[in-house]
C-alpha positions as CSV (number, residue, x, y, z in Angstrom):
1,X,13.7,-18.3,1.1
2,X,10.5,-19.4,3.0
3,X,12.5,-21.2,5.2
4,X,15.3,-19.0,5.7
5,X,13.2,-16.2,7.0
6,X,11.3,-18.7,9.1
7,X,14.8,-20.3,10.5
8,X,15.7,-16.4,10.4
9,X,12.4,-15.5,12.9
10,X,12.9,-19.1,15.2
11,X,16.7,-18.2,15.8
12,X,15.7,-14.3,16.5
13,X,13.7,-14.9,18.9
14,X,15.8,-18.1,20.9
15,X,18.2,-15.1,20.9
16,X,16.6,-12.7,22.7
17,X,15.1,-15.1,25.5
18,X,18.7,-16.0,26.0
19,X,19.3,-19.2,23.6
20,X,22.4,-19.6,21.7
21,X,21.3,-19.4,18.1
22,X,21.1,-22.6,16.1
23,X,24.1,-23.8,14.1
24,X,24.2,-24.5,10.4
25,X,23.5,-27.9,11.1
26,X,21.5,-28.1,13.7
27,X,17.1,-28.6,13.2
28,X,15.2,-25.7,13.6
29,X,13.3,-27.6,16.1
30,X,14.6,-26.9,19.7
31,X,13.0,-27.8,22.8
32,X,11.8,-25.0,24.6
33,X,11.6,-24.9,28.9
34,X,7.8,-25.5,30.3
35,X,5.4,-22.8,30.7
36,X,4.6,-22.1,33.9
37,X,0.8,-21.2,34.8
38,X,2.3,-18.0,36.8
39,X,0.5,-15.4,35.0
40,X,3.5,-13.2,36.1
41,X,6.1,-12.7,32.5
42,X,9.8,-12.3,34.0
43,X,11.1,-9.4,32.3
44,X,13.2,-11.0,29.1
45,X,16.5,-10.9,28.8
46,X,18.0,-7.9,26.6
47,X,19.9,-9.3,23.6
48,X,23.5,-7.5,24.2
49,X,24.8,-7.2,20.8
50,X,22.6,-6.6,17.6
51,X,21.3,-10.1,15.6
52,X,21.8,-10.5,12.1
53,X,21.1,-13.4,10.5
54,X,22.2,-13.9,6.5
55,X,21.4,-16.4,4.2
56,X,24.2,-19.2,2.9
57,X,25.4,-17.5,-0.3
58,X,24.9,-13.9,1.5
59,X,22.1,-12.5,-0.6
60,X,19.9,-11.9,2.2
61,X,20.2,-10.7,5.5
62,X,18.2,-10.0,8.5
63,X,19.1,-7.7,11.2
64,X,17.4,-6.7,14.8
65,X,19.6,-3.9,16.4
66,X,18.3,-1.3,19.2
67,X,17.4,0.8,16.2
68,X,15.2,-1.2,14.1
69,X,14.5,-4.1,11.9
70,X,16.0,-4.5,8.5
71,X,15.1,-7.1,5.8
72,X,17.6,-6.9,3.3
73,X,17.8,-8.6,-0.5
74,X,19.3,-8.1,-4.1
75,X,15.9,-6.2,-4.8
76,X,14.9,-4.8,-1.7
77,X,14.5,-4.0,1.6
78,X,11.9,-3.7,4.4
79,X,13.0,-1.3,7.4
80,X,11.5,-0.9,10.2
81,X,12.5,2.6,12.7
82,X,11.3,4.7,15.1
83,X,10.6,6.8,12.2
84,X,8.5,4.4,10.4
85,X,8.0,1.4,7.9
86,X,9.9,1.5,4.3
87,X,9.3,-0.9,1.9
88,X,11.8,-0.2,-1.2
89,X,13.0,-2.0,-4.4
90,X,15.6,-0.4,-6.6
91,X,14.6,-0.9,-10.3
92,X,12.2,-3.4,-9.3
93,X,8.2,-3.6,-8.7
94,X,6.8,-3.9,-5.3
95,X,4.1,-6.0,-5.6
96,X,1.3,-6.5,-3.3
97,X,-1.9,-9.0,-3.7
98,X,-4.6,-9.2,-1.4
99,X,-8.2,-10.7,-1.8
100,X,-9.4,-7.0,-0.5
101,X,-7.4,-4.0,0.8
102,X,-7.7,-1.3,3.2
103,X,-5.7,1.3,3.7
104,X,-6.6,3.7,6.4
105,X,-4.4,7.0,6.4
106,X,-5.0,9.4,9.7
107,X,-3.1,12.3,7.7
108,X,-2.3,12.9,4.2
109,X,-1.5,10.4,1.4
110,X,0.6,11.3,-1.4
111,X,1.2,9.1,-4.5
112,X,4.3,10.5,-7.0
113,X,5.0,8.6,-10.0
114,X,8.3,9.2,-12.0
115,X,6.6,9.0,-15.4
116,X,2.9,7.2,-15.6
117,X,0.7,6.4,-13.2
118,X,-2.7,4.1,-13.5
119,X,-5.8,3.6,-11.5
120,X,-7.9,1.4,-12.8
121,X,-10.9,-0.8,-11.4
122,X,-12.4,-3.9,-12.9
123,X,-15.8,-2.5,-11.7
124,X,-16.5,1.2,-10.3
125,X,-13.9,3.9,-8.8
126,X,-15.4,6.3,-6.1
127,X,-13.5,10.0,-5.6
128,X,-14.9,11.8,-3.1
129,X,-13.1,14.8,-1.0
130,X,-14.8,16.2,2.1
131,X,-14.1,19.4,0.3
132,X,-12.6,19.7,-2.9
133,X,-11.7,17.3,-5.8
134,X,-9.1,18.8,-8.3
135,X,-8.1,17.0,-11.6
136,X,-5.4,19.2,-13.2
137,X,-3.1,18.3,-16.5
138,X,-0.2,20.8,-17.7
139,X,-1.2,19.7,-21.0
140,X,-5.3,18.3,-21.3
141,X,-7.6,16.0,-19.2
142,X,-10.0,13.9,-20.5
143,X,-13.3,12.3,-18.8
144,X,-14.3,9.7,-20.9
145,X,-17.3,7.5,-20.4
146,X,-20.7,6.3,-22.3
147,X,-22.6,9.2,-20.4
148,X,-20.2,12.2,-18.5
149,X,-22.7,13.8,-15.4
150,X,-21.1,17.3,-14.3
151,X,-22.6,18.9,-11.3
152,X,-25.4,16.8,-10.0
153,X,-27.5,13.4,-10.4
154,X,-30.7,14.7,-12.3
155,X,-28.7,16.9,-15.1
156,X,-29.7,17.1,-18.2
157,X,-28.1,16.6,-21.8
158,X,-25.7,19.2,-23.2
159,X,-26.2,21.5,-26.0
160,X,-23.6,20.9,-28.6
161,X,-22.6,23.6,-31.5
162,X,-25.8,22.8,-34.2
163,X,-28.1,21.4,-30.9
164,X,-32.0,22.2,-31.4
165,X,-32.7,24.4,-28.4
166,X,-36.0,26.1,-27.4
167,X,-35.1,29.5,-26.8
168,X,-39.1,31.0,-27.0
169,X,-39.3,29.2,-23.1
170,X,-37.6,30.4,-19.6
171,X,-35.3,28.6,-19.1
172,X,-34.3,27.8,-22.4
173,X,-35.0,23.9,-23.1
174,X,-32.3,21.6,-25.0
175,X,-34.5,19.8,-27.5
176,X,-31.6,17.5,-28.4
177,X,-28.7,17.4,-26.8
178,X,-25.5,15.1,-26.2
179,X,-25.9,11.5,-25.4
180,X,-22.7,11.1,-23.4
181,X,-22.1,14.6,-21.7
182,X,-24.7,15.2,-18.7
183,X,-24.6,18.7,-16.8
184,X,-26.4,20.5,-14.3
């Protein structure tokens, strides 16, 4: 597929600087016309019908028209508009690895999962909102953790039902508390 796409990309782009494209059996290497050291580009020539290029047994396809870029296979597709970049797979995962990942979002960002959805670290996971932070569940949330801090960094341990507190002192002082929940 590797060289498909790449024969795919070469035969694309002899197309729209005016090449024929490359016959079945033909290389993929072509000699190209010198450079000149004019820094001046002539304009390039405008391909006059749309290129689409599929593979041997028609699985996969690849088409440049005047209004976008489509990458076509039995799983998926990428397409690329004037209205933006879709990556889609019908009944199939969309992977993506990376070393490291960002994603920078000048708007909104919405994730939808049909059923469940995970986010999960193999270290720490930072939520922050400029404003608010909601966590809502139609039917219960749970925080779980060794130690739960609500409210602020310095809180102190929670009173339970049966804690020891010292109510004789203002404030009133939680003599023993919860290990794991934390609250301000």
């Amino acid at each position: 597929m590797t060289s498909l796409f790449r024969r795919a990309a070469i035969c694309a782009g002899l197309a729209a600087c005016g090449f024929s494209a490359l016959s079945q059996a033909q290389s993929t290497a072509t000699v190209l016309p010198q450079r000149t050291t004019d820094l001046r580009r002539a304009p390039l020539p405008v391909a006059t019908a749309p290129i689409v290029q599929q593979s041997p047994n028609g699985l996969y396809k690849l088409s440049i028209t005047d209004t976008g870029i489509e990458l076509l296979g039995p799983k998926g597709a990428v397409r690329i508009t004037d209205t933006g970049i879709e990556i889609a797979g019908t009944n199939t995962p969309v992977t993506i690895r990376a070393s490291e990942m960002n994603v920078r979002i000048d708007q909104t960002v919405r994730l939808d999962a049909g059923s469940t959805m995970y986010l999960r670290a193999g270290s720490d996971i930072d939520m922050r909102g400029s404003s608010t932070v909601q966590i809502m569940a139609a039917a219960g949330a749970s925080l779980l953790g060794s130690r739960v801090t609500l409210g602020c960094p310095n809180a102190k341990q929670a009173a339970r039902l049966g804690d020891q507190v010292n109510t004789s002192v203002s404030p009133a002082v939680i003599l023993q508390g919860s290990p794991t929940v934390w609250v301000c």
